[in-house]
Structure formats: C-alpha cells, structure tokens
N, C-alpha and C positions, 0 to 999 in steps of 0.2 A: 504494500500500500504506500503511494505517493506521500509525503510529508509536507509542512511547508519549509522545512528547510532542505528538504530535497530540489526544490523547484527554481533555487537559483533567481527569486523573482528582484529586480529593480525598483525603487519608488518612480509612480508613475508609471511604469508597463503597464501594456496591457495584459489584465489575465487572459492568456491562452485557453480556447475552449473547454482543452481534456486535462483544467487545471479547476474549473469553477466550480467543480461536486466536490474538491479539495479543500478549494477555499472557503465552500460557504460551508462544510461540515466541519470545519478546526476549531468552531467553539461557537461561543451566545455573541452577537455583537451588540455594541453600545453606542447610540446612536446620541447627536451633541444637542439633542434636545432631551435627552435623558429618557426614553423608550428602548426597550431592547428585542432582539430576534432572533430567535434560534429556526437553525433548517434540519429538517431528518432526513436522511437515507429515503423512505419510504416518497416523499416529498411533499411531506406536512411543512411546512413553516407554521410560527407562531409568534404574533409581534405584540406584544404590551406595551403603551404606553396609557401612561398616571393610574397604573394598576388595573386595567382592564386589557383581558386579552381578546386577542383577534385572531382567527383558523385562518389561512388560506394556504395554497399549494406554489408549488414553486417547480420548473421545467429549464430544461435549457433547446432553444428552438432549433431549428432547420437553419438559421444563420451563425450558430453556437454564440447566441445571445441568453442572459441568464433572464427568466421570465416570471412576472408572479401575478397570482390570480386570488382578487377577492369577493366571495361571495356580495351582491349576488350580481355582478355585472363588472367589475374593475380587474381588467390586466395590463400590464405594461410590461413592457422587456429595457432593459440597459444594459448600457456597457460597463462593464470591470474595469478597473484596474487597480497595482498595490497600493497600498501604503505601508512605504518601510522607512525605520527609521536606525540609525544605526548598522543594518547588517540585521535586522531582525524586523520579518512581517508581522506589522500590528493590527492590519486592515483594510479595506477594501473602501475606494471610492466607487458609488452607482452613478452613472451619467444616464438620465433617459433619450427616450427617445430625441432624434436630431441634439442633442446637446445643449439640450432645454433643463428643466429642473433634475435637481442630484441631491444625494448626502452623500456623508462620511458616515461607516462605521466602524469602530475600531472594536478588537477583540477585548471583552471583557476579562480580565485578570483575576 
C-alpha cells in the first residue's frame, strides 16, 4: 500500500490520479473554518461542521478528478493538489471546478 511518504509529493503539485484514494484516506482533514472530513474506502465521506454531520459519497471521475456528492442534488469535482511543508504532507488544496471556489485542508494531528 502507497504511503504519503512514499509518493514523493511537492507543495503545490498536483495530486496525480492513482495518488487521490491515498491522499484522501491518510486521515480526518481540518478545514480553516474549523469543520472536518473524513473519507472511507467504501466511499462514504462525512463532513461536520459546528457539530453537525453530513453523509455524502465521494468518486474519482472518468477525468481522474476527485468528486463529491451530497444528498439530495449537490456534486462537484476539483482539482488536488499538496500541501507540504517542510518535506512532510500536511494537506490537500480543493480547486473546483474552472478555478473558481476552493479550500485548504490540512491533516488533523
């Protein structure tokens, strides 16, 4: 099984397709409005913010775009890439679609 420190990854790259089931299963991120997200194998995600959570699913598409889906009508796909700091990945930047709205999340500690 791939690691992240296997993957050699740069700040700013972009995550490579058959790196994104990698990167989003290496832990809960922590997003800078202070919500957080965890992704499952199975392809549950779950994102709480201010203590309520929310089910949706998560895909990686026909473009190897990372994609999520929330009941009962909202999907969007964006682009990856790292966030490292030091020599060691903390986190992933989302860009959506055309390079319109994003966050950062960085891996919970």
């Amino acid at each position: 099984m791939t690691t992240l420190n296997d993957i050699g990854a740069a700040d700013g790259a972009v995550v490579a397709t058959e790196h994104i089931r990698t990167a989003l299963l290496a832990g809960t991120f922590l997003f800078e409005d202070g919500s957080v997200q965890t992704f499952e194998p199975s392809g549950a995600t779950t994102y709480v913010e201010r203590g309520r959570p929310t089910e949706g699913k998560w895909s990686i598409d026909g473009d190897g775009r990372f994609c999520s889906f929330w009941p009962p009508d909202f999907r969007a796909c964006y682009d990856l890439s790292w966030i490292v700091d030091d020599g060691e990945v903390i986190g992933i930047r989302f860009v959506g679609d055309g390079g319109g709205h994003g966050f950062v999340g960085r891996y919970r500690k």
